[in-house]
C-alpha positions, -999 to 999 in steps of 0.1 A, spaced: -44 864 -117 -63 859 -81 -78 824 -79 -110 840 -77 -114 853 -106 -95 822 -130 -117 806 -146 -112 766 -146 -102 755 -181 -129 733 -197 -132 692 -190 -118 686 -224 -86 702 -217 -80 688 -184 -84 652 -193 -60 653 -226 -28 675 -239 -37 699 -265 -28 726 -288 -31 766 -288 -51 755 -317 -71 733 -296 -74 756 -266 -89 782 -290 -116 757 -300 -129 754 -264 -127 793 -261 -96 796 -242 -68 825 -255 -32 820 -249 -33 843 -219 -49 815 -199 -22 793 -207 5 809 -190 -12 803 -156 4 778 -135 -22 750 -138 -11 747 -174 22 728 -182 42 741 -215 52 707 -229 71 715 -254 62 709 -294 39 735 -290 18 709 -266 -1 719 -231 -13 701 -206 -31 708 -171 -7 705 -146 -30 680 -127 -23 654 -159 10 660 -160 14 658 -127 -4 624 -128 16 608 -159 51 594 -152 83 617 -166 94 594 -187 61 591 -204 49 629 -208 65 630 -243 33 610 -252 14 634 -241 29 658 -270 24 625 -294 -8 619 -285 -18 660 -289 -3 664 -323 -16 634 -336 -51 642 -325 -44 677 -341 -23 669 -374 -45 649 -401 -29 619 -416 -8 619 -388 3 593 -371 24 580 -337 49 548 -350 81 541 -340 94 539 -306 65 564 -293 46 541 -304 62 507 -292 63 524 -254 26 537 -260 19 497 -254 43 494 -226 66 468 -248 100 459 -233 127 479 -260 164 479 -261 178 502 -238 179 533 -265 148 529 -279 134 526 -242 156 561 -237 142 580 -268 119 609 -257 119 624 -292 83 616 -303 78 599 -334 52 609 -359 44 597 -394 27 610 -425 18 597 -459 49 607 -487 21 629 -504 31 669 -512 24 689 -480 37 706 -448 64 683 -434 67 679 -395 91 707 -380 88 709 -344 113 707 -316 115 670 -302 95 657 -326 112 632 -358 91 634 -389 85 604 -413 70 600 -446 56 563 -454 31 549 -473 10 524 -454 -23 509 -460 -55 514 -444 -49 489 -418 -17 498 -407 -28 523 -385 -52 520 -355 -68 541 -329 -50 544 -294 -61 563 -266 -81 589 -289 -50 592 -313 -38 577 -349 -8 551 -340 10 524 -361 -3 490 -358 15 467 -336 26 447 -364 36 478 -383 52 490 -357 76 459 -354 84 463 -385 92 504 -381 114 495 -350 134 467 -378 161 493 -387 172 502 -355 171 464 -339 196 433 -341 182 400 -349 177 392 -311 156 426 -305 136 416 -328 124 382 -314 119 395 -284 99 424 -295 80 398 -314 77 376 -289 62 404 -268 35 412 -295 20 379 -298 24 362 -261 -15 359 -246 -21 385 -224 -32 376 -187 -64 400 -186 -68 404 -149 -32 426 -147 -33 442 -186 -66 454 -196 -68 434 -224 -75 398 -240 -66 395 -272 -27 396 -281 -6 430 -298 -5 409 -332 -2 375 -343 23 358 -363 6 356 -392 -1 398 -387 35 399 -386 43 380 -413 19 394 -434 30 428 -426 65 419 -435 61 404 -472 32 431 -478 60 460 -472 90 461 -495 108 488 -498 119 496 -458 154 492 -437 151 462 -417 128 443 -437 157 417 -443 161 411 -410 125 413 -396 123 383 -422 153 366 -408 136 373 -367 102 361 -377 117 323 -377 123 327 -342 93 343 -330 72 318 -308 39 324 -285 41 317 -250 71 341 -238 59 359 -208 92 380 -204 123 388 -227 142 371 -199 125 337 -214 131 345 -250 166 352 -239 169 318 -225 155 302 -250 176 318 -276 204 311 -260 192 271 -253 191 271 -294 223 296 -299 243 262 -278 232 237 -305 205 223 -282 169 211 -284 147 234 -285 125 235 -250 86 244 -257 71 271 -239 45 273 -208 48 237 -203 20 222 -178 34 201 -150 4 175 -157 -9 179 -195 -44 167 -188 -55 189 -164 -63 229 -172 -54 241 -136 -18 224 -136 12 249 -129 36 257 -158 72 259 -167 83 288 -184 104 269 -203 108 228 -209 110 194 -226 78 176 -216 94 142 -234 121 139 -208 106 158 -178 126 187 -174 113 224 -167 127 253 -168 122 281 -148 134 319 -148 131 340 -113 132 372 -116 125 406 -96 92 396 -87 97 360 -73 119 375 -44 88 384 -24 78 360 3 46 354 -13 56 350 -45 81 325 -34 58 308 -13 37 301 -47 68 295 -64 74 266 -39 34 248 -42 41 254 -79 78 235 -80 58 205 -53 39 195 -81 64 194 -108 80 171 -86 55 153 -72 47 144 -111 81 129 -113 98 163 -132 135 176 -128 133 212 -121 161 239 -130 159 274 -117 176 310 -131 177 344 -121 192 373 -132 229 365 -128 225 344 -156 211 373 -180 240 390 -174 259 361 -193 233 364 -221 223 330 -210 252 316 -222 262 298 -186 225 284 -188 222 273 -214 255 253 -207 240 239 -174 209 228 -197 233 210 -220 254 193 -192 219 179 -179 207 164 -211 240 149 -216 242 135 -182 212 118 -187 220 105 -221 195 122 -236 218 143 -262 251 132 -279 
């Protein structure tokens, strides 16, 4: 069709995905959607080809998430659609997954058949589901809870530790936390009958506020795994004043911080903060360890044993 004579598809279905059920709403016949300003998605999901174009690969399977969900009543996204909806840190095949999740009460009804898409039926209350980007979508503490069955023990924490670390609202968008640990809890001992509730139970022990990255949880985790103390998160190098620096990681009793380096300290900027920040520690009298990425691929482990040999050295641990 000349470009003269297309007509421009309507706001609404430029800014969002949609359905052939949705373009028909806003007047628009299948025809128009063969034109190559309109992406087929897949799922029976379109899109213009300026949003798609716009949205990252690895993300346009929301798109078809958040379309149906919009389309599909008491539907829902949960799972690990939802999980990367909020941008959370998964394990590598839940990060991977580009099957969209959806979810529906266990009522009688049409079940969810469409290619790439998983169906589940659950029955949630009220509260478990929330309102995302115009679309239904599992409530963060729900959600940890959906993403139970498919995690270890350690996935969990740091999934956890993800959803209730203080967001920094100048780089996120946001104030207020994913959940809380009394959300998650409470979500937990509310639900009964779900895979992975035992050990959601078991990972909500470990769960702690103040992990910026999974990096720290991992360090942490491991710090406890070696039979050592364990250190307290975001510790300020002086405790009376609200502008002091902080320690990812430490023991404020003996003086000792802890810090993890990763991608993002290697620029000269960053490092040159990095360096003010480490002044004052030690200026304040602190002892001041530093790890990086070669130590995640030990799981910690070799930390963790350089912790230990410091606490020992200075008598501090048997």
């Amino acid at each position: 069709m000349p470009q003269s004579r297309r007509r421009p598809l309507p706001e609404a279905l430029q800014s969002a995905p949609f359905t052939l059920a949705g373009a028909h709403r806003c007047g628009v016949d299948a025809r128009r959607l063969t034109y190559d300003d309109v992406v087929q998605l897949g799922g029976g999901v379109h899109a213009s080809a300026e949003l798609v174009e716009r949205t990252p690969p690895e993300r346009r399977h929301h798109l078809i998430a958040r379309a149906l969900a919009a389309e599909m009543p008491q539907v829902w996204i949960s799972d690990s659609t939802a999980a990367q909806m909020r941008g959370l840190v998964l394990p590598r095949r839940l990060a991977a997954e580009r099957r969209v999740h959806l979810s529906q009460p266990p009522s009688p009804g049409t079940r969810i058949q469409r290619n790439g898409v998983v169906g589940h039926r659950r029955a949630v209350r009220q509260k478990d589901v929330v309102t995302r980007e115009g679309a239904a979508i599992s409530s963060a503490a729900r959600n940890w809870l959906e993403l139970a069955e498919a995690c270890t023990h350690r996935d969990l924490v740091i999934l956890g530790d993800q959803l209730v670390r203080r967001p920094y609202p100048e780089y996120e968008q946001r104030t207020e936390p994913w959940a809380t640990l009394e959300e998650l809890a409470e979500v937990v001992t509310a639900t009964r009958r779900v895979r992975g509730r035992r050990t959601a139970l078991a990972a909500l022990a470990d769960i702690r506020v103040g992990a910026d990255s999974p990096a720290e949880t991992l360090l942490r985790l491991a710090i406890v795994d070696a039979g050592l103390p364990e250190p307290q998160l975001q510790v300020p190098a002086i405790p009376t004043s609200p502008l002091s620096p902080a320690a990812d990681l430490g023991y404020p009793e003996w003086k000792i911080a802890l810090q993890y380096e990763g991608a993002t300290h290697y620029s000269p900027e960053q490092h040159r903060r990095d360096q003010e920040r480490d002044n004052v520690f030690r200026a304040h009298g602190w002892e001041i360890l530093h790890f990086h990425r070669e130590h995640w691929r030990t799981q910690f482990r070799t930390a963790a044993a350089i912790v230990g040999q410091l606490l020992r050295t200075r008598g501090l641990i048997g």
